[in-house]
C-alpha positions as CSV (number, residue, x, y, z in Angstrom):
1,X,7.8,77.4,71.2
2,X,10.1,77.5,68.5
3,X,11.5,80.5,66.6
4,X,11.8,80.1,62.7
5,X,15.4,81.2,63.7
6,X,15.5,77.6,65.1
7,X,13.4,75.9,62.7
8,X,15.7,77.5,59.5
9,X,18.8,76.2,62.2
10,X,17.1,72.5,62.1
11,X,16.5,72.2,58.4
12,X,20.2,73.2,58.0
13,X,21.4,70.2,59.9
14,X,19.3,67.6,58.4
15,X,20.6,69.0,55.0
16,X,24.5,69.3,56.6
17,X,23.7,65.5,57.6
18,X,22.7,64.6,54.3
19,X,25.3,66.4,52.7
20,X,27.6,64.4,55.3
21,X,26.0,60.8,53.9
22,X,26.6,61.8,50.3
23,X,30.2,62.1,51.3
24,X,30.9,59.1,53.3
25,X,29.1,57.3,50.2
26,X,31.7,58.4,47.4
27,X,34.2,57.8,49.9
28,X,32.8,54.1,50.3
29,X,32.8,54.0,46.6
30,X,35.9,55.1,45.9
31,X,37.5,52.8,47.8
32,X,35.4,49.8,46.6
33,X,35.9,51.0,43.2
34,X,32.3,51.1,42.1
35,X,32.5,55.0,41.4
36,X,31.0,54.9,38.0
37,X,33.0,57.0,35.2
38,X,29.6,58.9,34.0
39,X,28.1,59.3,37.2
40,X,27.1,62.5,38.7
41,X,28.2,61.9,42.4
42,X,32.0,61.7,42.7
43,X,35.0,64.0,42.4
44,X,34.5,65.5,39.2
45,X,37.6,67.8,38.2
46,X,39.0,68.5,34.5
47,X,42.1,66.0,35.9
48,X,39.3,63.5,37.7
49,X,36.9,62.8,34.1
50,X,40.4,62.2,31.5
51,X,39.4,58.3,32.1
52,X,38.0,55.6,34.7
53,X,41.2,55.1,36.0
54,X,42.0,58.5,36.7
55,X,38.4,59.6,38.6
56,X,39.1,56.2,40.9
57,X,42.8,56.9,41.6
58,X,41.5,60.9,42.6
59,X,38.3,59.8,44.3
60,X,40.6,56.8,46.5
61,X,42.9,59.8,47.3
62,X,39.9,61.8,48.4
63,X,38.3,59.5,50.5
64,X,40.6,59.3,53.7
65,X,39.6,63.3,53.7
66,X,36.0,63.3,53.0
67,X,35.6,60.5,55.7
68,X,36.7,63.1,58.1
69,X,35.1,65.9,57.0
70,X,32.0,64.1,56.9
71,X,32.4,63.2,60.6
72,X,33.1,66.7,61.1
73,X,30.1,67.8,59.3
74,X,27.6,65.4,61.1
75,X,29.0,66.3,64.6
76,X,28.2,70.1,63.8
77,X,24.9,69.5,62.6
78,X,24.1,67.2,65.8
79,X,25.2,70.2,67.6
80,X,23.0,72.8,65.9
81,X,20.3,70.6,66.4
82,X,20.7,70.7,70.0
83,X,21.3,74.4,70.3
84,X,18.6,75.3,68.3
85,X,16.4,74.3,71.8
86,X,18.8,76.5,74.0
87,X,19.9,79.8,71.6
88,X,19.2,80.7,68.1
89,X,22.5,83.3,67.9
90,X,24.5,80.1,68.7
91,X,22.7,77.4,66.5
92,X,23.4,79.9,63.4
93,X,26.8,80.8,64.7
94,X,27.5,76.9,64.7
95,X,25.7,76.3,61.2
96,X,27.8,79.5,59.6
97,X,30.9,77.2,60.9
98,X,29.7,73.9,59.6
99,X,29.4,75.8,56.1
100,X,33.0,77.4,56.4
101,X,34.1,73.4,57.2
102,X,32.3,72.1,54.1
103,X,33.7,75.0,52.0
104,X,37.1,73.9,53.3
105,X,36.4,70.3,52.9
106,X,35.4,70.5,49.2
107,X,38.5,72.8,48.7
108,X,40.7,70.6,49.8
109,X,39.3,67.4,48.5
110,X,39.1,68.7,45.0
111,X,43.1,69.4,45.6
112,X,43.7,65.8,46.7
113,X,41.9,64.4,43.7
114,X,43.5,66.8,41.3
115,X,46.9,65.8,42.7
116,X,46.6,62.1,42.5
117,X,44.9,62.1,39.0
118,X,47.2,64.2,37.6
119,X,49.4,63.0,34.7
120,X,53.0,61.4,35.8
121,X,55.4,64.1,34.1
122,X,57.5,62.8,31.7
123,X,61.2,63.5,31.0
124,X,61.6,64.1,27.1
């Protein structure tokens, strides 16, 4: 029988999994450049939305790193799954680290996207 310690642990990974499609999607788009300019899913920064061009050049910079969070992301929600059969301390204490990783990811993805959309400095 399962706990609802377990259950809670499974409903996390299917959402860390979905979470984990959404971003292999915008990275997909990105780099086919169908991101569209007023759509909801991409990187969205203050640097990102200053044009078209500027939310595809962030988004393609992106794209490399959400791939590999994403992979990172799936493989520790495959895990919880199975180790929410074996121990509920340890599914959790794997789900509290997938959630630090997709903190982290975000984090840096938003700097990656920021960076390349940025404005070339001008010399005046």
């Amino acid at each position: 029988m399962l706990s609802d310690l377990s259950v809670a642990a499974m409903v996390g990974a299917v959402a860390l999994l979905v979470i984990a499609g959404v971003m292999t999607w915008v990275a997909r788009g990105a780099d086919d450049g169908r991101l569209p300019f007023g759509g909801r899913v991409s990187i969205r920064t203050a640097t990102t939305r200053r044009s078209p061009e500027a939310l595809l050049v962030g988004n393609r910079a992106a794209a490399p790193f959400l791939r590999r969070y994403a992979v990172i992301l799936a493989v520790l929600a495959a895990l919880v799954l199975l180790l929410s059969f074996v121990s509920d301390i340890a599914a959790l204490a794997v789900h509290l680290l997938a959630v630090v990783a997709l903190v982290l990811a975000v984090m840096v993805c938003l700097k990656k996207a920021d960076a390349a959309a940025a404005p070339a400095p001008t010399d005046a």
